[in-house]
C-alpha positions in Angstrom: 0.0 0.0 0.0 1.5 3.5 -0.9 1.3 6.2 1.0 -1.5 8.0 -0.4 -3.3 5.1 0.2 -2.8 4.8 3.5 -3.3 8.2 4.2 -6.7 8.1 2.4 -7.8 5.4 4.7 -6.8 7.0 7.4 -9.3 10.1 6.7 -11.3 7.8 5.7 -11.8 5.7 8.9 -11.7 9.8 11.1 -15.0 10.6 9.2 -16.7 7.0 9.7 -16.0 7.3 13.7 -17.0 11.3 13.3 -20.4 10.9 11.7 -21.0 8.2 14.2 -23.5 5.6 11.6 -24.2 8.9 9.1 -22.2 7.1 6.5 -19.9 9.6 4.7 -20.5 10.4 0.9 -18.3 12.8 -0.8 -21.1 14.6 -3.2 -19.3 17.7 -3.2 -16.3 16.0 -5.1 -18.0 14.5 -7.6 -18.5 15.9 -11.0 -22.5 16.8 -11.9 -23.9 15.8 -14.7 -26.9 16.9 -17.3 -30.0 15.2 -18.6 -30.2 13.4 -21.6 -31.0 15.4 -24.7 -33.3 12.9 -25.6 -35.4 12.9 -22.3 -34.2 9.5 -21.0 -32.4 9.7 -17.1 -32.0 5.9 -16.9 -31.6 4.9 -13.4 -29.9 0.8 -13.1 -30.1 -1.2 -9.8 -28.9 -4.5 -9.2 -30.2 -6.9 -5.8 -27.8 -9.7 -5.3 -29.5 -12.1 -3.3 -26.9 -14.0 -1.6 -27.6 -17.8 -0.9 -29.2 -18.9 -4.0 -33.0 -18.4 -4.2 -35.5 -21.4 -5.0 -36.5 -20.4 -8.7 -39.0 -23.3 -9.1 -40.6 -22.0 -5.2 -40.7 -18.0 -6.5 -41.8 -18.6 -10.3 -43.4 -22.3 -10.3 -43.8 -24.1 -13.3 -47.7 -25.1 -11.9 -48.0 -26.3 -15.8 -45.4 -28.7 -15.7 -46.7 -32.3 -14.9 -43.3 -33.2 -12.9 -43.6 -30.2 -10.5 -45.9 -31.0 -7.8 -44.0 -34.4 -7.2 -40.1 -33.2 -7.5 -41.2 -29.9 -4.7 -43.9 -31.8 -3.0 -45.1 -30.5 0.6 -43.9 -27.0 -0.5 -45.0 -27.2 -3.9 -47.2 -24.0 -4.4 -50.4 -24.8 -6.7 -52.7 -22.8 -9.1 -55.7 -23.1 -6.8 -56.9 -23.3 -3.4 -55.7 -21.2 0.2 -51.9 -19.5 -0.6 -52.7 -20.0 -3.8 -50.1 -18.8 -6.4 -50.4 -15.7 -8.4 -50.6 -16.9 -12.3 -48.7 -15.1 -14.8 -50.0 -16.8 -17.2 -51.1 -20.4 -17.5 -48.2 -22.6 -16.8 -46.4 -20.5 -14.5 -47.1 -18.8 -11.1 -45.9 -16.6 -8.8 -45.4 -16.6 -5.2 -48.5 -15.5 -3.1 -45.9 -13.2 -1.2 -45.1 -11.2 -3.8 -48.3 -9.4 -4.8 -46.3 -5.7 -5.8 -44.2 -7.6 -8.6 -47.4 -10.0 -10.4 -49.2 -5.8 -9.7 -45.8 -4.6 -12.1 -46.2 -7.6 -13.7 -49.4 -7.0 -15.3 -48.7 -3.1 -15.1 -45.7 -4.3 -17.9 -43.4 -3.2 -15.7 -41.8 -6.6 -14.8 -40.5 -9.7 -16.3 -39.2 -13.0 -15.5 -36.1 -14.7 -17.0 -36.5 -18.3 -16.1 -34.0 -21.5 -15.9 -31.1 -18.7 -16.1 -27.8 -19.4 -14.8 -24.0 -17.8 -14.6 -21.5 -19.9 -16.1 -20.6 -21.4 -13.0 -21.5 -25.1 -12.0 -19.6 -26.6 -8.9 -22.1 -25.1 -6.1 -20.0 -23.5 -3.8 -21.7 -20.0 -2.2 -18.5 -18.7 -2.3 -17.2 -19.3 -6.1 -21.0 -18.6 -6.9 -21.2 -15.3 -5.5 -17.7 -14.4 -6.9 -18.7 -15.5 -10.4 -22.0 -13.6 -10.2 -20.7 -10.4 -9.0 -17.4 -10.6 -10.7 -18.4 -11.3 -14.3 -15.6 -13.4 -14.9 -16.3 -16.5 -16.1 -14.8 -18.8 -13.2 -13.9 -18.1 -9.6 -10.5 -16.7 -8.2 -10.7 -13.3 -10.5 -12.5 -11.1 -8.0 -10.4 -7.5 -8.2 -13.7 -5.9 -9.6 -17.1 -5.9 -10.4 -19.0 -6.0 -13.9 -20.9 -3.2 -12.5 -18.3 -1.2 -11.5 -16.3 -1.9 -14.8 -19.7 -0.8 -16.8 -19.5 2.2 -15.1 -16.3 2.4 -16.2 -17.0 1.9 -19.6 -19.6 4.9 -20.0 -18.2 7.3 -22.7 -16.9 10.3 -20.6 -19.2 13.3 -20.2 -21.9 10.9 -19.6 -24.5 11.8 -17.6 -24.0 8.5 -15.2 -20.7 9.3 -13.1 -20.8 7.5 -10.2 -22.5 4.8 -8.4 -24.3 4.1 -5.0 -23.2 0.7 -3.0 -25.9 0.4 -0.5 -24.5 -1.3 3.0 -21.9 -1.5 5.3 -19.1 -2.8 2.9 -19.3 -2.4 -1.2 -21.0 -5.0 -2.9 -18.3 -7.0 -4.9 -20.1 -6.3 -8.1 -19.2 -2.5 -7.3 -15.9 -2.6 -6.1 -13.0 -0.9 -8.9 -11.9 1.8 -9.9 -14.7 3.9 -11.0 -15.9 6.2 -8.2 -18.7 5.1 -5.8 -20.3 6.5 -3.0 -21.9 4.6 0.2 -24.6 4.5 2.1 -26.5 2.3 4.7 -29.1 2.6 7.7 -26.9 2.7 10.7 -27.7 0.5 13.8 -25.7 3.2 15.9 -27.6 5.6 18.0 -27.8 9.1 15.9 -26.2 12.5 17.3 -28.4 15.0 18.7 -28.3 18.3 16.3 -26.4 20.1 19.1 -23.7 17.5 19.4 -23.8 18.0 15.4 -23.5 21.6 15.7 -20.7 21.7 18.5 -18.9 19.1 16.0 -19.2 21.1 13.2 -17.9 24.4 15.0 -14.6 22.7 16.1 -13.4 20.9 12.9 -14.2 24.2 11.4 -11.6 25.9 13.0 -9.1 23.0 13.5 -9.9 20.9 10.4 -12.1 22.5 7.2 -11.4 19.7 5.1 -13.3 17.3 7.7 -15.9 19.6 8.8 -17.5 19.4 4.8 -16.9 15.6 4.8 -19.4 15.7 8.3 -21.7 17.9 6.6 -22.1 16.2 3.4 -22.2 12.8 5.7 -25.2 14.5 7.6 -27.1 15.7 5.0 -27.0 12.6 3.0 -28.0 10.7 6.3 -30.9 12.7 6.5 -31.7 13.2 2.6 -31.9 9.1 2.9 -33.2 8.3 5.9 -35.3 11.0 7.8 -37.2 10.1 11.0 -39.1 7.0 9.7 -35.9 5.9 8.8 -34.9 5.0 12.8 -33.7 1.4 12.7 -36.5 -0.5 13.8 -36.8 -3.8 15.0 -37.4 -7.2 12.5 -34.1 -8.3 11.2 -33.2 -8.8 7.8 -36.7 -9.3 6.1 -37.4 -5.4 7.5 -33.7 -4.2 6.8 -35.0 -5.1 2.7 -37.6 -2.4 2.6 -35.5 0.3 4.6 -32.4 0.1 2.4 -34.4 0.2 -0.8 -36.3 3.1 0.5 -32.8 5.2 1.3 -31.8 4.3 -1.9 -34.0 5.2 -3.7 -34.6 8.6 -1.9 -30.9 9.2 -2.9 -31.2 7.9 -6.4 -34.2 10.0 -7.0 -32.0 13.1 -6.7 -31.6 15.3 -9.7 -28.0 15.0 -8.7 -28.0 11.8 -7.1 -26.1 8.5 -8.5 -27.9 6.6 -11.5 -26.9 3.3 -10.5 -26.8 1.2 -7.5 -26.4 -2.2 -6.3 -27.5 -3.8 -2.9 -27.3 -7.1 -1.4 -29.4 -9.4 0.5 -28.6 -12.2 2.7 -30.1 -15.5 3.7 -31.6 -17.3 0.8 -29.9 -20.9 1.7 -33.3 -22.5 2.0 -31.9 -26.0 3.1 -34.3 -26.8 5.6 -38.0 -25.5 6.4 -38.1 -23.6 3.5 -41.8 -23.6 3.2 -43.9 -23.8 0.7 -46.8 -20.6 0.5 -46.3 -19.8 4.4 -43.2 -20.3 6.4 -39.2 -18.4 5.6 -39.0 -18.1 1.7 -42.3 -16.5 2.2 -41.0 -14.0 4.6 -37.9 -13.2 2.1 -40.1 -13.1 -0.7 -42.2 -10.6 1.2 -39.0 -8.8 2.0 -38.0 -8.4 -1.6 -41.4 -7.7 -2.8 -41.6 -4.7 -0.5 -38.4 -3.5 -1.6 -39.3 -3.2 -5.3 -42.3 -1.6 -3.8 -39.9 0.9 -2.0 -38.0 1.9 -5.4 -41.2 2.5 -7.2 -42.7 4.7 -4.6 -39.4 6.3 -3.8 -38.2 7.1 -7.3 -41.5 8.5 -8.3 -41.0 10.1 -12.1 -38.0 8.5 -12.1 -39.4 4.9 -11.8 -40.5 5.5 -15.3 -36.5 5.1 -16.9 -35.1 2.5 -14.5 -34.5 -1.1 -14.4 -33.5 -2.9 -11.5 -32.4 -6.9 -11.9 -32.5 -9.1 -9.1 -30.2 -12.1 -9.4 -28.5 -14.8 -7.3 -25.5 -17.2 -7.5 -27.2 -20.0 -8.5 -31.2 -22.2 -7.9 -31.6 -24.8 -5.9 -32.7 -28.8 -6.2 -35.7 -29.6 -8.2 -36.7 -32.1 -5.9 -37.4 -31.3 -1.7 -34.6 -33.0 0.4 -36.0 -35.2 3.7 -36.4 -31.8 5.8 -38.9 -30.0 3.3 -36.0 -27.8 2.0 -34.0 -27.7 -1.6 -29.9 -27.9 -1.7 -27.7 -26.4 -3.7 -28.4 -26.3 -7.5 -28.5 -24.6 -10.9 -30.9 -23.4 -13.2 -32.7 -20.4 -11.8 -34.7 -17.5 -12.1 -33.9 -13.2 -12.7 -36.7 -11.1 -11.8 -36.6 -7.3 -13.6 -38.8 -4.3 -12.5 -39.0 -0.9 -13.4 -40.7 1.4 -16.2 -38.3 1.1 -18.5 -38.7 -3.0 -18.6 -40.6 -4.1 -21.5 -42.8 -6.1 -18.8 -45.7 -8.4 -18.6 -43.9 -11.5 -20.1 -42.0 -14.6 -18.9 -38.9 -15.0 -20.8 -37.9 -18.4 -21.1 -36.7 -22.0 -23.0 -38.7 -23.8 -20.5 -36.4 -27.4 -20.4 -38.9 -29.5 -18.9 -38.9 -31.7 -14.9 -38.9 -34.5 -16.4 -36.0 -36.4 -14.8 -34.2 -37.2 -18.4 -34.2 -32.9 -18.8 -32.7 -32.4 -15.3 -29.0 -31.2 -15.0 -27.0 -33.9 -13.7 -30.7 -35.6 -12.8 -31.2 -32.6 -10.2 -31.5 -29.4 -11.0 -33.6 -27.2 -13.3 -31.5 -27.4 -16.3 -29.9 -23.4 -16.9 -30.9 -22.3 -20.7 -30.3 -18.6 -20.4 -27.1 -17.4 -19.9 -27.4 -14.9 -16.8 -24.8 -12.4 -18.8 -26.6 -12.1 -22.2 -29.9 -10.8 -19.3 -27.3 -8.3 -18.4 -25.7 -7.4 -21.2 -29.2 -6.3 -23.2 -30.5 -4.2 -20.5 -26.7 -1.9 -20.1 -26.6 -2.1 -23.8 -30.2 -0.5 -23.8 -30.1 1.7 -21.0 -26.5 2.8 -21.1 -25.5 2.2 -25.0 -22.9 0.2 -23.8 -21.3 -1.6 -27.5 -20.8 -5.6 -27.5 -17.6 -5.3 -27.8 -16.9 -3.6 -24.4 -19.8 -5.8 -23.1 -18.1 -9.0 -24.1 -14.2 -8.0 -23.3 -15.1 -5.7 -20.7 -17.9 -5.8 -18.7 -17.8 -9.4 -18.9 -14.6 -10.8 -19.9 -14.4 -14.4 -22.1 -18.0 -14.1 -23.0 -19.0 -13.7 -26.6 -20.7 -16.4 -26.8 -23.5 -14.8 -24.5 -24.9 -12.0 -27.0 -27.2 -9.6 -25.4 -30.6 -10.3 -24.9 -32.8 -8.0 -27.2 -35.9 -6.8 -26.6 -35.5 -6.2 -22.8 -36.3 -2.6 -22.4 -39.0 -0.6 -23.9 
């Protein structure tokens, strides 16, 4: 580490103690930018849902005659109490999720189903690296793809920096290309005259650091305000608070374009319910934090896209505690105005035990990156090239989806 660097992270660390859980942004620093001449302010989020996510359990191929048996007790069905909420007539979603099927049939959402990164060994770990990455294997993790889009943007561009929501940088944010951070802090919050008698002392002894605590503060406040107090409910309630101070901040004339968050505890191995129980509750979660960027974005909502996505599915068949292990083939879920929604995009592959992969898992027939790669080329103009060598390195093959945004 040079010296710069260390000094950097030095200052650094002064204003995260100083703010006390107002997490420190530098807005001041970075450069403005002006609206598109043709209208357009695209707005990009990405959820990482850490843990892998039971595709067949959130989008369930009711349709398909080998369903019902391969997820049994937590199978959900097309009729009946909890009963799914039916995209169409083969599949349906979960009964927790009524804000996404309402975006749904707004055309505001879509489903990529039996989509998968190219990885295949089932290890969280490697799986999240490869996911956030964009590389094509494990091991490679100096940067993110989202980061490296960023990155990528022609200069002058209207989309300069980034907003990494939580207490560390997702890994799909982390490189070069500036960020800025936020997240709801758990620490009690300075009363104003504390703030105040702060602000009066590094004014004198340290001007530098009194602007770092001011922008801190205001961007605390711009994203949080007093329904903001951490409340009590653990992660499923953390979901909607984050989205909702991001989105207050991405909302901003001046605010950040693109974001990415993360979301933990979707290793369903046990108990994993079926229309009740704990995917229920994370579905819930998730539902209400798409809810969050719609109703927090306002006008904005209209030119963004936010994809959810996770390191890999889960077995098509229940395991002998009513929960799914590690597997492949999943689902992406996207939201937003700009989506070109109300569809379900998919080469269904069939349950039928000769069409699983490796006779377990929902056979992957998307590639996760060509779901990617069409909405930054459509929202951002990003080329193939840069897309393919890039963005995400090795992966030609994996052409950009067309038609993903309207």
């Amino acid at each position: 580490m040079d010296c710069s660097e260390s000094l950097r992270m030095q200052a650094t660390s002064r204003r995260a103690l100083l703010l006390g859980g107002a997490s420190f942004a530098a807005w001041a620093y970075l450069p403005k930018f002006a609206r598109a001449a043709d209208g357009r302010d695209p707005r990009f989020v990405t959820i990482i849902l850490r843990g892998a996510l039971d595709g067949l359990a959130t989008v369930a191929p009711v349709g398909d005659p080998d369903y019902a048996g391969l997820h049994g007790a937590i199978a959900l069905r097309a009729d009946g109490p909890n009963a799914a909420l039916m995209l169409d007539q083969f599949f349906g979603l979960h009964p927790a999720m009524p804000e996404f099927a309402r975006m749904y049939r707004a055309k505001q959402a879509a489903v990529v189903h039996a989509v998968a990164t190219s990885y295949r060994d089932r290890s969280h770990f490697d799986g999240q690296d490869v996911l956030e990455s964009g590389f094509p294997g494990p091991g490679r993790v100096q940067s993110g793809w989202l980061n490296r889009a960023l990155e990528a943007l022609p200069k002058g561009e209207r989309v300069t920096s980034a907003l990494a929501v939580g207490p560390t940088t997702p890994l799909v944010l982390r490189g070069a290309a500036p960020t800025v951070g936020w997240a709801p802090s758990a620490l009690p919050q300075a009363a104003d005259d504390t703030a105040m008698r702060l602000l009066d002392l590094y004014q004198h002894r340290d001007p530098t650091l009194a602007s770092a605590l001011t922008q801190g503060l205001q961007l605390d406040k711009q994203a949080q305000g007093d329904e903001m107090k951490p409340k009590p409910g653990g992660g499923v309630a953390a979901m909607r608070l984050v989205a909702r101070g991001a989105a207050k901040l991405m909302a901003a004339d001046d605010g950040p374009r693109i974001g990415a968050l993360a979301f933990e505890g979707w290793d369903t191995h046990a108990n994993e319910g079926g229309a009740v129980g704990r995917l229920a509750q994370l579905l819930g979660g998730l539902d209400g934090a798409l809810a969050e960027f719609q109703s927090g974005l306002g006008a904005r909502w209209r030119d963004t896209v936010i994809v959810v996505a996770t390191e890999f599915g889960r077995t098509a068949r229940i395991n002998g505690t009513e929960g799914t292990d590690h597997g492949t083939g999943t689902i992406a879920l996207l939201a937003g105005g700009a989506v070109n929604g109300g569809r379900m995009i998919t080469d269904w592959p069939g349950l039928k035990p000769a069409n699983l992969y490796q006779a377990r898992d929902l056979a992957p027939t998307t590639d996760l990156r060509a779901v990617i790669k069409g909405v930054l080329h459509d929202q951002f103009g990003l080329g193939e090239r840069v897309l393919a060598e890039t963005v995400f390195p090795d992966s030609a093959p994996a052409r950009p989806m067309k038609g993903l945004i309207t």
